[in-house]
KEZADO-53448 format. One record per residue (C-alpha): residue number from 1; residue in one letter; x, y, z; chain. Coordinates in steps of 0.02 Angstrom, whole numbers. Example, Ala and Ser with C-alpha at 12.3 -4.5 7.8 and 13.67 -1.06 7.14 Angstrom:
<nodes>
+-----+------+--------+--------+--------+-------+
!  nr ! rest !      u !      v !      w ! kette !
+-----+------+--------+--------+--------+-------+
!   1 !    A !    615 !   -225 !    390 !     A !
!   2 !    S !    684 !    -53 !    357 !     A !
+-----+------+--------+--------+--------+-------+
</nodes>
This chain:
<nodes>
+-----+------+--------+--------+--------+-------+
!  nr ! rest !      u !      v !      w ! kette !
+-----+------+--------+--------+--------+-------+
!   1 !    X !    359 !   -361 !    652 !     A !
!   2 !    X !    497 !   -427 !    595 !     A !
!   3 !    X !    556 !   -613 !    673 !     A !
!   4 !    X !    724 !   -573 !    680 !     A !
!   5 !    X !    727 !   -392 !    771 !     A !
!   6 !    X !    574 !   -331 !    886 !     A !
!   7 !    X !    594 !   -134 !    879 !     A !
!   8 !    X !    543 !    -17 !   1010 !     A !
!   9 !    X !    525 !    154 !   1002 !     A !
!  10 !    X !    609 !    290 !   1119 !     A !
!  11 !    X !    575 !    498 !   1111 !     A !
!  12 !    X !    689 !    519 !    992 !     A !
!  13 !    X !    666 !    379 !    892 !     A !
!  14 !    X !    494 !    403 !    834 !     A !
!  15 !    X !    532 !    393 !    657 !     A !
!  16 !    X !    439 !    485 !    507 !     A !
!  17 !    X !    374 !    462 !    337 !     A !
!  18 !    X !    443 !    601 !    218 !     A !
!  19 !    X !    331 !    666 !     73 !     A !
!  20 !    X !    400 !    721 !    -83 !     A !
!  21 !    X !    318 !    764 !   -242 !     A !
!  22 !    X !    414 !    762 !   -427 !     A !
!  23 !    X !    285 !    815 !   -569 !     A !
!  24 !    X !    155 !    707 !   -575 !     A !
!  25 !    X !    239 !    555 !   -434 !     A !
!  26 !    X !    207 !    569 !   -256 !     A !
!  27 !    X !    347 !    506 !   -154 !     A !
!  28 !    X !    314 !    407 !     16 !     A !
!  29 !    X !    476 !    362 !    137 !     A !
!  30 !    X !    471 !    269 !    282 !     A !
!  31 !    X !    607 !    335 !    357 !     A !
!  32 !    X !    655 !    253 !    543 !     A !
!  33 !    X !    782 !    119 !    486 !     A !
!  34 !    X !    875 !     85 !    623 !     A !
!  35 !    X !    693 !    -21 !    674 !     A !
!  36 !    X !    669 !    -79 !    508 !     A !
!  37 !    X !    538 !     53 !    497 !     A !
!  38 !    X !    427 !     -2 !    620 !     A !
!  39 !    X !    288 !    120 !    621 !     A !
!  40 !    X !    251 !    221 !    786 !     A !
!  41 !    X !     92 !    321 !    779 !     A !
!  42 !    X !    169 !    467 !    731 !     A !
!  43 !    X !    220 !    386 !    570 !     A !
!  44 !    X !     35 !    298 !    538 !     A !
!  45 !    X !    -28 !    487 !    581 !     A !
!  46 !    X !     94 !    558 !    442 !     A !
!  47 !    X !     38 !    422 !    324 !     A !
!  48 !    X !   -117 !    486 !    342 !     A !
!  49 !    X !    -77 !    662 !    317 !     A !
!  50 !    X !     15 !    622 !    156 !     A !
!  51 !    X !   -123 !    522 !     92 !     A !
!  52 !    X !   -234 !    667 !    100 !     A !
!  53 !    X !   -110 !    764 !     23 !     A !
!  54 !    X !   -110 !    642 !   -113 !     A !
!  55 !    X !   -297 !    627 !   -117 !     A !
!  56 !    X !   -324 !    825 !   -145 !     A !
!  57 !    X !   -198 !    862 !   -282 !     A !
!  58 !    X !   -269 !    827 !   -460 !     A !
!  59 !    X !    -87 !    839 !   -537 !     A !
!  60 !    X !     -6 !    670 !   -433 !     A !
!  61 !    X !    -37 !    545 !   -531 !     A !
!  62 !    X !     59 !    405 !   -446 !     A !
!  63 !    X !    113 !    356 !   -284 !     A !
!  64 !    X !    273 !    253 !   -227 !     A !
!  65 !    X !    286 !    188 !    -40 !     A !
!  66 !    X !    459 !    139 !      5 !     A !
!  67 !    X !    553 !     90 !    171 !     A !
!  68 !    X !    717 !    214 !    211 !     A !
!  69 !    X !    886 !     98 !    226 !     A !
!  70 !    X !    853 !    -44 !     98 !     A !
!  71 !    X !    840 !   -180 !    212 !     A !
!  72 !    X !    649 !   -193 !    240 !     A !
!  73 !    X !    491 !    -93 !    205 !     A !
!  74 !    X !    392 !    -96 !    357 !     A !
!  75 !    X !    434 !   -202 !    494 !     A !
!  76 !    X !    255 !   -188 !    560 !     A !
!  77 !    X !    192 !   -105 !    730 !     A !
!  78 !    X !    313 !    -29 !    837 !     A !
!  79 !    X !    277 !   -183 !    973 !     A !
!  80 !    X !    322 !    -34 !   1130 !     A !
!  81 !    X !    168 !     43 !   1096 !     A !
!  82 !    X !     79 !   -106 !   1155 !     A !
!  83 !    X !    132 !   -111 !   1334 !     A !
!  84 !    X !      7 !     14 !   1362 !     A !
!  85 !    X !   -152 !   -112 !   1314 !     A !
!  86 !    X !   -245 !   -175 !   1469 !     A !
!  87 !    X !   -392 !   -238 !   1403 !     A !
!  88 !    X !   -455 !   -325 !   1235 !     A !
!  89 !    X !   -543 !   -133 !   1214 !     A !
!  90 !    X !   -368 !    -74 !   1192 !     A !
!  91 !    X !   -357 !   -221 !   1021 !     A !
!  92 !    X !   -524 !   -143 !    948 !     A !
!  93 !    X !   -473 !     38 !    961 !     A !
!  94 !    X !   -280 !    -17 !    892 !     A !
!  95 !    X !   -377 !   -118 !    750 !     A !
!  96 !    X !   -510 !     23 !    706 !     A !
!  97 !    X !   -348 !    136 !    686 !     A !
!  98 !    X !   -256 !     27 !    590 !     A !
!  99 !    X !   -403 !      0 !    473 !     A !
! 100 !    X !   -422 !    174 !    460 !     A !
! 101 !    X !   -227 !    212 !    388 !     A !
! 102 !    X !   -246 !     55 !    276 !     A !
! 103 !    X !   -395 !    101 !    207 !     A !
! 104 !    X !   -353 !    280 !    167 !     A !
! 105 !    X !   -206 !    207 !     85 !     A !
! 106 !    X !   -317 !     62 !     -8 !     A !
! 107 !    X !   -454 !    223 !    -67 !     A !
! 108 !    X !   -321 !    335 !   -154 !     A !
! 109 !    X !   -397 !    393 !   -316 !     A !
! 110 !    X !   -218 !    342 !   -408 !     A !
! 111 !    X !   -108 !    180 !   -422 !     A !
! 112 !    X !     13 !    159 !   -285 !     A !
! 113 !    X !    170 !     55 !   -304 !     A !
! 114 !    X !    254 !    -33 !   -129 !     A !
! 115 !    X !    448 !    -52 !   -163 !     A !
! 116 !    X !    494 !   -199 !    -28 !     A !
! 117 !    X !    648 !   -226 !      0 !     A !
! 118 !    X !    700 !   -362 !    139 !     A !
! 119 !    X !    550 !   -357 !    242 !     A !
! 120 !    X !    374 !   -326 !    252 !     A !
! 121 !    X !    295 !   -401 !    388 !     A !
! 122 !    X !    139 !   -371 !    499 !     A !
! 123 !    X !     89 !   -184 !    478 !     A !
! 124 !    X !    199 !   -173 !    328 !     A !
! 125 !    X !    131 !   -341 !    241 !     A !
! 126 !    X !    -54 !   -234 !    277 !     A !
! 127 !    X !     29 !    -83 !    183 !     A !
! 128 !    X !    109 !   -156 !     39 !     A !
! 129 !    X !    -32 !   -261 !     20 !     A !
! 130 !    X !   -180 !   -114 !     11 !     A !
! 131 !    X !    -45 !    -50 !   -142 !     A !
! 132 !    X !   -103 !    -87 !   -316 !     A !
! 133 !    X !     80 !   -132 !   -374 !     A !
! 134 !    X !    220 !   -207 !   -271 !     A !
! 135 !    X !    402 !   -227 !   -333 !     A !
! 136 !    X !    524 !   -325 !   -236 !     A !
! 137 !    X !    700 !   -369 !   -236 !     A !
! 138 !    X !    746 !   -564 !   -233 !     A !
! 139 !    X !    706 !   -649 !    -60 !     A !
! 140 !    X !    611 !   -505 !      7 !     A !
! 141 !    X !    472 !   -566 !    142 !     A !
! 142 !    X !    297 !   -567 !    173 !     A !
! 143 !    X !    200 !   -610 !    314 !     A !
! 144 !    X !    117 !   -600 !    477 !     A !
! 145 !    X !    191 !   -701 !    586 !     A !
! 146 !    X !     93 !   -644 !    746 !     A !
! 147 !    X !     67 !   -834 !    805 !     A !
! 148 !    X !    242 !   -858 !    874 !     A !
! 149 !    X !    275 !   -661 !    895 !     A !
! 150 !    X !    151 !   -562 !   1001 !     A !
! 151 !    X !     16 !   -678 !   1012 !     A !
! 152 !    X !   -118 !   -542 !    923 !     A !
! 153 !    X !   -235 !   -549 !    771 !     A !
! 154 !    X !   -279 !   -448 !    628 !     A !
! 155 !    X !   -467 !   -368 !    583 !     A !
! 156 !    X !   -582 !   -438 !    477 !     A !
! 157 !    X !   -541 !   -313 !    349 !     A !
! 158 !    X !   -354 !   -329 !    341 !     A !
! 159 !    X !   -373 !   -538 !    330 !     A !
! 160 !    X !   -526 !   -516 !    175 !     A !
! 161 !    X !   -382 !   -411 !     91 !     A !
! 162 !    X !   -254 !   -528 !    117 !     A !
! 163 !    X !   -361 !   -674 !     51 !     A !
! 164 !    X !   -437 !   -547 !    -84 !     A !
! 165 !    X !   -254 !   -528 !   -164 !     A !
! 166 !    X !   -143 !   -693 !   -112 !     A !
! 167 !    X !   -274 !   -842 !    -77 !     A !
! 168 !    X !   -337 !   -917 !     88 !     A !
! 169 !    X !   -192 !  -1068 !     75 !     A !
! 170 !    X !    -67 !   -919 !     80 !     A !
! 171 !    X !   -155 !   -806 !    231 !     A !
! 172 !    X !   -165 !   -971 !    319 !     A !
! 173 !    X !     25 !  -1015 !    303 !     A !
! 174 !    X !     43 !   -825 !    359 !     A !
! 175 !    X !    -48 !   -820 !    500 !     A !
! 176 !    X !    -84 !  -1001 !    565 !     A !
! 177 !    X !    106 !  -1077 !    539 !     A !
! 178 !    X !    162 !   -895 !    554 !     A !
! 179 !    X !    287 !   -929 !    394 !     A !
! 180 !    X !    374 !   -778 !    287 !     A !
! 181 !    X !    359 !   -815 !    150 !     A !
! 182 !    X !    502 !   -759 !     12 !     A !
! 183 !    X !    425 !   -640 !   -138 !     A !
! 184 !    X !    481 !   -812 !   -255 !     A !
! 185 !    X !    365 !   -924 !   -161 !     A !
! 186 !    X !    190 !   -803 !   -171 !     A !
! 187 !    X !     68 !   -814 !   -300 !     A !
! 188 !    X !    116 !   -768 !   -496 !     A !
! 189 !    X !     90 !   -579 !   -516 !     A !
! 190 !    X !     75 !   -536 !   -322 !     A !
! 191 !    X !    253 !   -448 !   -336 !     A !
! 192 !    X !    364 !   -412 !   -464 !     A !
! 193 !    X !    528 !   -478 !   -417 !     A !
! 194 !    X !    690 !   -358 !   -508 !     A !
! 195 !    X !    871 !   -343 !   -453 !     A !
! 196 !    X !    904 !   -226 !   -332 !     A !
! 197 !    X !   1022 !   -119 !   -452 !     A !
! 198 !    X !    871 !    -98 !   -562 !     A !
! 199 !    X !    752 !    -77 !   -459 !     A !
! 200 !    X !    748 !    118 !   -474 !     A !
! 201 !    X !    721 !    115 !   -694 !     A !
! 202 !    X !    585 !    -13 !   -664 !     A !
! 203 !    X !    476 !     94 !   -512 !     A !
! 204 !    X !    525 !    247 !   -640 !     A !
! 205 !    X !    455 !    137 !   -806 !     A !
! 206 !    X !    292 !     83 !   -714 !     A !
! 207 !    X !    268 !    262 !   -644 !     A !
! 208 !    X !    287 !    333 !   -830 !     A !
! 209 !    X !    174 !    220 !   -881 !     A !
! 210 !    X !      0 !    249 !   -760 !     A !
! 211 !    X !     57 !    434 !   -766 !     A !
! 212 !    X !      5 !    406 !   -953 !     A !
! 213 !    X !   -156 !    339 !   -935 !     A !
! 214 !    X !   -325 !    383 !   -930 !     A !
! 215 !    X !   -331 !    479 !   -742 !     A !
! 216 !    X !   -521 !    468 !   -700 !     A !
! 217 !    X !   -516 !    290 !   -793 !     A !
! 218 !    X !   -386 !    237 !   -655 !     A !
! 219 !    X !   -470 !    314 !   -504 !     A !
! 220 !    X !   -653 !    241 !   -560 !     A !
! 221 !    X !   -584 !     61 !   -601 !     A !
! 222 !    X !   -489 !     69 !   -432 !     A !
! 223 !    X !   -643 !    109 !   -340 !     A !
! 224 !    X !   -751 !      0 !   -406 !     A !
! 225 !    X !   -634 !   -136 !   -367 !     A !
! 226 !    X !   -629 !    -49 !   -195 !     A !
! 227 !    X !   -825 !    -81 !   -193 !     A !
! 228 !    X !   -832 !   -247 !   -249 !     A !
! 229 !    X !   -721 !   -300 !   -123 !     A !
! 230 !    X !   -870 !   -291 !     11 !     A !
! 231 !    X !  -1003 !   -312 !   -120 !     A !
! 232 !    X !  -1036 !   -403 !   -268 !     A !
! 233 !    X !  -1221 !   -310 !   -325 !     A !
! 234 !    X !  -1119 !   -140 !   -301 !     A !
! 235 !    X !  -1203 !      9 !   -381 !     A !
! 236 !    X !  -1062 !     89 !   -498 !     A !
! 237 !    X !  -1215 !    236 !   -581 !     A !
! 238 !    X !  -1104 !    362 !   -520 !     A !
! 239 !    X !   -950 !    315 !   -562 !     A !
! 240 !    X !   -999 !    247 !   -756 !     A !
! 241 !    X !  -1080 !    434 !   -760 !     A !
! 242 !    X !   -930 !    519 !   -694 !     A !
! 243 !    X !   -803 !    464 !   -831 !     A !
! 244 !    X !   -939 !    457 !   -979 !     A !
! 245 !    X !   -988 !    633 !   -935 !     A !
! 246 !    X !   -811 !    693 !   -924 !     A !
! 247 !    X !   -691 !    795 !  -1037 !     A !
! 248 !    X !   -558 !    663 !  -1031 !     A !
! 249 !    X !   -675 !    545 !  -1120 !     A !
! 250 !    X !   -725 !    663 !  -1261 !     A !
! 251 !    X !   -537 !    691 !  -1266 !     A !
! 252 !    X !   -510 !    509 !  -1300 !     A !
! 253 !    X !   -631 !    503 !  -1419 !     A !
! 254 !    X !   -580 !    619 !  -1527 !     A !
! 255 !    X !   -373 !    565 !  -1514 !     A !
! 256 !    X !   -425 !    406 !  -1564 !     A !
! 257 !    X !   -515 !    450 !  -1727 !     A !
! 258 !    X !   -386 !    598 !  -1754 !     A !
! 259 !    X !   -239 !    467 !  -1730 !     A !
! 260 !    X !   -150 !    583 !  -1595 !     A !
! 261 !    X !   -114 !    551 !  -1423 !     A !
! 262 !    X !   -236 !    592 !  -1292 !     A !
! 263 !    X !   -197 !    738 !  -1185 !     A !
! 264 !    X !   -297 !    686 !   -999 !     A !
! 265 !    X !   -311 !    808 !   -877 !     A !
! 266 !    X !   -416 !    722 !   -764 !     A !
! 267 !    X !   -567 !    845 !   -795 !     A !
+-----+------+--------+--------+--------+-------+
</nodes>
């Protein structure tokens, strides 16, 4: 959550995440900004849905999360939902869900890009974290500040991703001092930091430019870095075989010595 506002949810203020699709770039809105888009579980639930929209359609070839408003990305866990919890049972079932939207988000078969602007705290640093690319506007925040907010923890999977991608000094600043960290202070190459006024032609530059590549090249390099994650001695058999074996590489082949562009379709 974000320090500065705790959001609660109400019936009508459940929020949503709209889905759009433009050629070949899958759109992803977080769209409850009068909370800072705090997620409720009807917007982890239509995360999920989108993702396996995402997941089945061959022709997306990029994916770009983004908070409605302009003044954060996701201001983590709607805390309301919470007041239900009696029992640390109640933390392992809200972890094991949690786990389950960021990981469907981390296993997308395509490069996903997290636009943060202003905040992007507790669920929302675990989002725009399991993204591939994040672009953020000057003095946009990180963190997890749960130490001086609601007193809860994260899962073992969610803190090995954190490490995996910003360092243990960082995730301990994070979640031991419980500091937000500004995009300037994180490590080189953990966000790309671009004007707000331009932040539209650079998401729209990056997205031409994965759109472009190699499709089953992307998705195989993403999951073996998905696999060695949890495992160094991974077995990748199947997934070298996959893209050797496929038309796009034959494709490549023969562009190259022809001096054309490739034409991928992912086949």
């Amino acid at each position: 959550m974000s320090p500065q506002s705790p959001a609660t949810a109400t019936e009508q203020d459940q929020g949503g995440v709209r889905f759009t699709k433009d050629g070949a770039i899958a759109r992803l809105i977080f769209d409850r900004p009068r909370a800072r888009n705090a997620m409720t579980w009807r917007m982890y639930e239509e995360l999920a849905e989108a993702c396996a929209k995402i997941a089945g359609d061959l022709s997306i070839r990029v994916a770009v999360l983004r908070g409605a408003g302009g003044k954060a990305f996701v201001a983590g866990t709607d805390i309301e939902q919470f007041r239900a919890f009696s029992s640390g049972e109640d933390g392992i079932v809200y972890e094991e869900k949690v786990e389950k939207y960021v990981s469907a988000l981390e296993a997308l078969p395509i490069p996903t890009i997290a636009v943060v602007e202003g905040w992007a705290v507790g669920g929302g640093m675990a989002l725009a974290n399991a993204c591939d690319f994040r672009i953020a506007t000057p003095g946009a925040r990180f963190g997890v500040p749960i130490a001086r907010t609601l007193g809860n923890c994260l899962s073992a999977s969610n803190v090995r991703r954190l490490a995996a991608t910003l360092g243990v000094s960082v995730v301990k600043r994070m979640l031991l001092l419980a500091e937000t960290p500004a995009v300037e202070e994180l490590p080189t190459g953990y966000a790309s930091i671009v004007p707000a006024e331009e932040i539209d032609a650079r998401v729209g530059e990056l997205c031409d430019r994965l759109a472009g590549h190699a499709p089953i090249t992307l998705r195989v390099t993403k999951e073996m870095l998905r696999r060695l994650a949890s495992d160094p001695r991974v077995a990748d058999a199947d997934l070298v075989r996959e893209t050797y074996g496929s038309e796009d590489f034959r494709e490549g082949v023969d562009a190259f010595l022809a001096k054309r562009p490739p034409v991928w379709r992912g086949k």
